[in-house]
Structures are given as structure tokens and as C-alpha cells.
C-alpha positions in Angstrom: 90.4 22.6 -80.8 86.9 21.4 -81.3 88.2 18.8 -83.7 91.0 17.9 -81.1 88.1 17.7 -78.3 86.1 15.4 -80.5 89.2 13.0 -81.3 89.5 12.4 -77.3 85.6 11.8 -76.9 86.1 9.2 -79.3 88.9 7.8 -77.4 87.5 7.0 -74.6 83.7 5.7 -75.7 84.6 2.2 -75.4 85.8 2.6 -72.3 82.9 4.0 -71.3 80.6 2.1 -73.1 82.9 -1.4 -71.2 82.0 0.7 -67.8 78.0 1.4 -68.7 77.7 -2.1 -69.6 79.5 -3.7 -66.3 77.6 -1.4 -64.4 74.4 -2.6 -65.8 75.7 -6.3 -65.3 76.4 -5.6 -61.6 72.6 -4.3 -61.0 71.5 -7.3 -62.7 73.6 -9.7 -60.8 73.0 -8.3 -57.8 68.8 -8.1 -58.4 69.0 -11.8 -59.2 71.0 -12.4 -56.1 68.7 -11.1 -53.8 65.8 -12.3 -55.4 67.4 -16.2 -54.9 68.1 -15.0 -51.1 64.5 -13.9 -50.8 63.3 -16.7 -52.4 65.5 -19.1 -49.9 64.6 -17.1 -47.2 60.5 -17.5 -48.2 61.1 -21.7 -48.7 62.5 -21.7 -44.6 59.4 -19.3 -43.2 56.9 -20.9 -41.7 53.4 -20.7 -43.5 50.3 -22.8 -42.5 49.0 -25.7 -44.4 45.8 -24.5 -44.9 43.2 -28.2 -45.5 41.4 -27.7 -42.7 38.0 -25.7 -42.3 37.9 -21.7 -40.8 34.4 -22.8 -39.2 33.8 -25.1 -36.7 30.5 -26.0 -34.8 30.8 -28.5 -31.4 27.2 -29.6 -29.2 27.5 -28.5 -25.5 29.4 -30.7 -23.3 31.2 -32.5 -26.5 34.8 -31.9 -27.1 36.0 -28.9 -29.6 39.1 -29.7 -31.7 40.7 -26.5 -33.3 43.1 -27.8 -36.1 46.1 -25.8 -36.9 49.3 -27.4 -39.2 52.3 -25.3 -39.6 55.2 -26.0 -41.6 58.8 -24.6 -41.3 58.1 -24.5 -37.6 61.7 -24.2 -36.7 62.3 -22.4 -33.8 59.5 -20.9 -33.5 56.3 -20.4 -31.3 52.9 -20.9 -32.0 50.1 -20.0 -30.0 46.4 -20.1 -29.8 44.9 -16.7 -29.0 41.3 -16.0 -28.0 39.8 -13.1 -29.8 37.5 -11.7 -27.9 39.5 -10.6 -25.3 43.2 -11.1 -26.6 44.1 -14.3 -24.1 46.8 -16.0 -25.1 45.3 -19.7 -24.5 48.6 -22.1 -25.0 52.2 -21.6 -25.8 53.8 -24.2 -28.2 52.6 -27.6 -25.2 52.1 -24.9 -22.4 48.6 -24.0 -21.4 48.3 -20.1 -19.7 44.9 -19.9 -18.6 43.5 -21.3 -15.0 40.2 -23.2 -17.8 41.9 -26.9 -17.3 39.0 -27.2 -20.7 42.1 -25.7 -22.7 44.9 -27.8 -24.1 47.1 -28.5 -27.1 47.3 -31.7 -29.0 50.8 -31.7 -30.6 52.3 -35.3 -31.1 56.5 -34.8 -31.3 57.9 -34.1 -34.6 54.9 -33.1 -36.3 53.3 -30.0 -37.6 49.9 -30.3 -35.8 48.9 -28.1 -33.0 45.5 -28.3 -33.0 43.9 -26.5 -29.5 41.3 -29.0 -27.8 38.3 -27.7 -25.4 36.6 -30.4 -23.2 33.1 -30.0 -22.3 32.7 -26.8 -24.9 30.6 -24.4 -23.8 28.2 -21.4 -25.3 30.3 -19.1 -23.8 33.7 -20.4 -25.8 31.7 -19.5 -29.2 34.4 -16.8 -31.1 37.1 -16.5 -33.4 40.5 -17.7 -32.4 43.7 -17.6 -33.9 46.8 -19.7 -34.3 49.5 -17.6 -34.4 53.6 -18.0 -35.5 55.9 -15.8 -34.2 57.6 -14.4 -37.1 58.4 -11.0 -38.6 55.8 -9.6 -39.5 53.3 -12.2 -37.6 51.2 -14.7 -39.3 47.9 -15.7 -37.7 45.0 -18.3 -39.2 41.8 -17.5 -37.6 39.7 -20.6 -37.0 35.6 -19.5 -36.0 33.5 -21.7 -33.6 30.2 -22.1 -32.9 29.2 -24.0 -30.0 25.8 -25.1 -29.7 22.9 -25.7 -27.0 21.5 -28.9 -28.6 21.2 -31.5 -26.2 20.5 -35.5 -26.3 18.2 -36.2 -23.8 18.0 -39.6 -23.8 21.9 -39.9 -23.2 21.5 -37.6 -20.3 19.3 -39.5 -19.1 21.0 -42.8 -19.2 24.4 -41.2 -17.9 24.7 -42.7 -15.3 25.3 -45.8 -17.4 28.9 -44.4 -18.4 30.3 -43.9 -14.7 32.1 -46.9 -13.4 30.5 -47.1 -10.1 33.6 -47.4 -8.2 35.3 -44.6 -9.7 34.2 -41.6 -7.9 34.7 -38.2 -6.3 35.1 -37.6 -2.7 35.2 -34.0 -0.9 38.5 -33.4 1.2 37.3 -32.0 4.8 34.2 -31.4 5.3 31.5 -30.8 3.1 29.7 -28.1 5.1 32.6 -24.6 4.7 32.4 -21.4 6.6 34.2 -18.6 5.3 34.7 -15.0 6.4 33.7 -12.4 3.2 36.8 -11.2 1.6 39.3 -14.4 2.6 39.9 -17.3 0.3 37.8 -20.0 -0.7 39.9 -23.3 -0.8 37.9 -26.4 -2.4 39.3 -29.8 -3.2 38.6 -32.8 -4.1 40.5 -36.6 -4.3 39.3 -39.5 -7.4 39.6 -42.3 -6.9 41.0 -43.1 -10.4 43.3 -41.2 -13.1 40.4 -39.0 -14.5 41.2 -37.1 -17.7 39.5 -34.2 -16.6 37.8 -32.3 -13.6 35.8 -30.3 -13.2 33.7 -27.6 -11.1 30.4 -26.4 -11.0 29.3 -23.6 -8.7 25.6 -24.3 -8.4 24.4 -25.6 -11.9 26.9 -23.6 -13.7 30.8 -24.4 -14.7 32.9 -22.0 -12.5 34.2 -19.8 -15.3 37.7 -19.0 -15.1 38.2 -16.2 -17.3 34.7 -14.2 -15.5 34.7 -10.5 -14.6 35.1 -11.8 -11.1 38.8 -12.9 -11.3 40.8 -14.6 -8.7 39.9 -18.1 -9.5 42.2 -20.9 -10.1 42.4 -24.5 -10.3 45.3 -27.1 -9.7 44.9 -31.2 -10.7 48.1 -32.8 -9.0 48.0 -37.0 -10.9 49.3 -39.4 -8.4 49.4 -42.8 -7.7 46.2 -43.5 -6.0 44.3 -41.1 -8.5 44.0 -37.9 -9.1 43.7 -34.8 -7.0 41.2 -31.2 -7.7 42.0 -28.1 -6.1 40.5 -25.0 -6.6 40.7 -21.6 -4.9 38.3 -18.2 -5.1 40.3 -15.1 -3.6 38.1 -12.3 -1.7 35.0 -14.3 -1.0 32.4 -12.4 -1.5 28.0 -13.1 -0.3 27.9 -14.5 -3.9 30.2 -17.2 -4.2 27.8 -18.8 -1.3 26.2 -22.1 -2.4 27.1 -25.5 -3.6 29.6 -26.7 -5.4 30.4 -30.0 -7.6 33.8 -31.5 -8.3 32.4 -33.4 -11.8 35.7 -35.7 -12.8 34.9 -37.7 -15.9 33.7 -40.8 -16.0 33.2 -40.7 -11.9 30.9 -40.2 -10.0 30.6 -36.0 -8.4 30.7 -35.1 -5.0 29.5 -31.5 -3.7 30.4 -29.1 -0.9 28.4 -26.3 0.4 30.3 -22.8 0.9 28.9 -20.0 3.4 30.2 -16.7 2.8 29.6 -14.6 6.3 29.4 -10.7 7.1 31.3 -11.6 10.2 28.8 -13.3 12.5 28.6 -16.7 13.5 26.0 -18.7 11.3 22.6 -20.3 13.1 24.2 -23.2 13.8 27.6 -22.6 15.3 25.6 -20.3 17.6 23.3 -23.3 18.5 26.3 -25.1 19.3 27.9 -22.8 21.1 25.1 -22.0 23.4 24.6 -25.8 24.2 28.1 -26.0 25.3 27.7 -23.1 27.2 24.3 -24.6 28.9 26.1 -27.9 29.3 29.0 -26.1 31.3 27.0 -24.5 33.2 24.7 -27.2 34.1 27.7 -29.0 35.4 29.0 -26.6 37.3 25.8 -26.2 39.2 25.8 -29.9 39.3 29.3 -30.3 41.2 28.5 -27.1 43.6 25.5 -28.8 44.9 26.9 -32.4 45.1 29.6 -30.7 46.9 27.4 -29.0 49.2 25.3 -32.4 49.8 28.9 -33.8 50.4 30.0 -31.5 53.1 27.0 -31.6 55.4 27.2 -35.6 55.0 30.5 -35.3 56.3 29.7 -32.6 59.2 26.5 -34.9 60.2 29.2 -38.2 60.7 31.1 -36.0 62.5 28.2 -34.7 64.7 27.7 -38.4 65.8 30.9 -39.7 66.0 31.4 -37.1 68.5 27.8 -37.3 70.6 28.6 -41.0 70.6 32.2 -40.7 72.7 
């Protein structure tokens, strides 16, 4: 029987020898399969052409340009993302922050989407990433350094720069009262099509992205030039003072903001008392010309009558 069991074994070992061998054929086709997919799949991703450098350094008040080149865009987004505190800066051409500083210099069809600041401050010194929405996410993390150097001697001579009939002009009036807690609404009209505006509160840039919140800024292009809105919810004592609409290349105009507790300032009280002194003073005036009046009249009478 044992004989008998061996004959059949030996039957069927190329058979299964044929199956062993198709089996591992299958494995290996398949593995190599896959591994062309992957590959194909890897050639479409998107992945960032890395030439520029991870550390930049820009002078206060100069223009920082954040290069970022990505190839295999696709469909896809990319963004710019502050790290500090996780602010998505700019979508693909989109800016989402209220800092009109922040922009993205794409030209159509090409892989550059580098993020420009204007007028770079201290306060914009950090790492910030350019990131590709893919699965799992891909980021390149650019470092910059903005510095507090400062040419005097072109500070000095600025004013040589500003075409002298390009400038800023305050809409209403330049002198604003404003109960605490309402809405501070500033604006300003150029002249000319200004590439940028913008506003200082005091000697300092109003800073979007502050603690303080509630702060935003519109710049509407038209024909005759270029308009500069910006609005501060809840007023508060601190947001008193004056403020600068600085376009570029034009010359600034300012507007002074009082924030009140809920009483009238000095010299809307002045005012009012004078018009309430001048009322008064005439209403004295026209008793007593009416009284003079009336006994002219009565004295006529008087004689007109003694005289018949």
C-alpha cells in the first residue's frame, strides 16, 4: 500500500511542481506591477524643486520675497502658512489675511509661487511654510530674518521719491469722535494707482494679525486712483490718536481719532454752549426790541388821539 501511495505521489509532482512555480510567477508579476504603478504614481506627485535658499534675511521697510517652485502642481493647492501661529497667509492667487503686506507672485503656467511681504517688518521674522495639498502633506519651510538696519541718508532724502502731485487725501474730516466700543471707520482716496497702502496708528504699522482683533482693511482700484479703507471694531480709550494713510510713492495724510467714555469732548461742549449763549442772546434781543416797539406804537397813538 505504501508502495502504491508512493507511485501516486510521484504522479502528481509535476503538477505540483507546474502549480509552485506559477504561483511564484504570479507574486513576482504582480510585485513588479505595483512597483511600475507606484513608480508612475511617484513621477505625477508633486515634489518641490528645491534651488532656492531655507534662509532669508530682508532690511525693514524693503520688500521680502519667499521663493517656492513646485512641480507636478496638477490640481492641487498650495499655500503659504505662518508658523508661529498657524495662519494660513495665501491660497494658490488668494490672499486670507486682512495684512494687504501679504501676496503671491505666481505668473500663469509656471511653477513659482513665491509669497511677497511689502514693507517687511521685525515682527514678520519666523519660519513659514509652503505647503501642497497631497496625501500625506508636503511642506518646505523657508526661515526669515528681518532686520532693523536702516539707511539714514535715504530717509532723509525721501521725500525725493514722492511725485509731488501724487498724494493722499483723508475722506471727511480729519478731526473723528467715536463713542468707546463702536466702530472706527478710516479712509482715505490717492490720487494715483498706488501699489500699496498703508496705515500707521501713531508711529507704528496698524498690525492686523495683533491680540486686539477686529481690524480690517479694503483698497477698492478705480479710475481716478485708488481708494483705503480701514475699520477697528469695539473702539476702545487706546485706539485714540493719529493715524497715517502712507500709499507708496505719495505723499500721507493723517486723521486724528478720539475714543470717548460717553461725554461730549472740550470742544463740542464749547460749541454747544456758544450756540446756546447765542440763542439766548437773541431771544433777549427780539423781546426787548419788541417791547421798544410796542410803546413806540402806543406813544403815536397817544398823539394821534390828543391831536383830534
Amino acid at each position: 500500500m505504501a508502495t502504491s501511495y508512493g507511485n501516486n505521489l510521484n504522479k502528481f509532482k509535476p503538477i505540483l511542481f507546474f502549480i509552485l512555480h506559477l504561483n511564484i510567477s504570479i507574486q513576482r508579476v504582480s510585485a513588479s506591477s505595483f512597483l511600475i504603478i507606484n513608480d508612475l504614481a511617484n513621477v505625477n506627485r508633486p515634489y518641490f524643486d528645491d534651488i532656492s535658499p531655507r534662509n532669508i534675511s530682508a532690511v525693514v521697510d524693503e520688500t521680502a520675497i519667499l521663493r517656492c517652485r513646485v512641480k507636478n502642481k496638477g490640481n492641487r493647492t498650495v499655500s503659504w502658512m505662518r508658523k508661529r501661529d498657524l495662519h494660513i497667509l495665501t491660497t494658490n492667487i488668494y490672499t486670507y489675511t486682512g495684512d494687504q503686506r501679504f501676496s503671491v507672485i505666481h505668473t500663469p503656467n509656471s511653477d513659482d509661487w513665491d509669497l511677497k511681504i511689502d514693507y517687511a517688518q521685525t515682527r514678520d521674522s519666523g519660519i513659514y511654510e509652503c505647503q501642497v495639498n497631497t496625501e500625506p502633506k508636503i511642506n518646505l519651510a523657508i526661515t526669515l530674518e528681518v532686520t532693523a538696519e536702516y539707511d539714514v541718508r535715504n530717509r532723509n532724502s525721501e521725500k525725493q521719491y514722492y511725485n509731488s502731485k501724487a498724494r493722499a487725501k483723508i475722506i471727511g474730516s480729519t478731526e473723528i469722535h467715536v463713542k468707546r466700543d463702536s466702530t472706527i471707520a478710516l479712509a482715505c482716496s490717492v490720487n494715483v494707482h498706488a501699489s500699496s497702502v498703508l496705515w500707521y496708528h501713531g508711529s507704528a504699522i496698524v498690525d492686523f494679525d495683533s491680540l486686539r482683533g477686529g481690524i480690517s482693511l479694503e483698497t477698492e482700484k478705480t479710475e481716478a486712483g485708488t481708494t483705503s479703507r480701514l475699520m477697528l471694531t469695539r473702539a476702545s480709550l487706546r485706539d485714540s490718536g493719529n493715524y497715517t494713510c502712507v500709499p507708496n510713492a505719495a505723499i500721507p495724510a493723517s486723521v486724528r481719532v478720539h475714543v470717548l467714555t460717553g461725554e461730549q469732548p472740550a470742544a463740542m461742549q464749547t460749541s454747544v454752549a456758544s450756540i446756546l449763549n447765542a440763542s439766548t442772546a437773541i431771544i433777549i434781543t427780539y423781546f426787548i426790541i419788541s417791547e421798544e416797539l410796542l410803546l413806540n406804537i402806543l406813544s403815536i397813538l397817544l398823539i394821534h388821539r390828543s391831536s383830534r
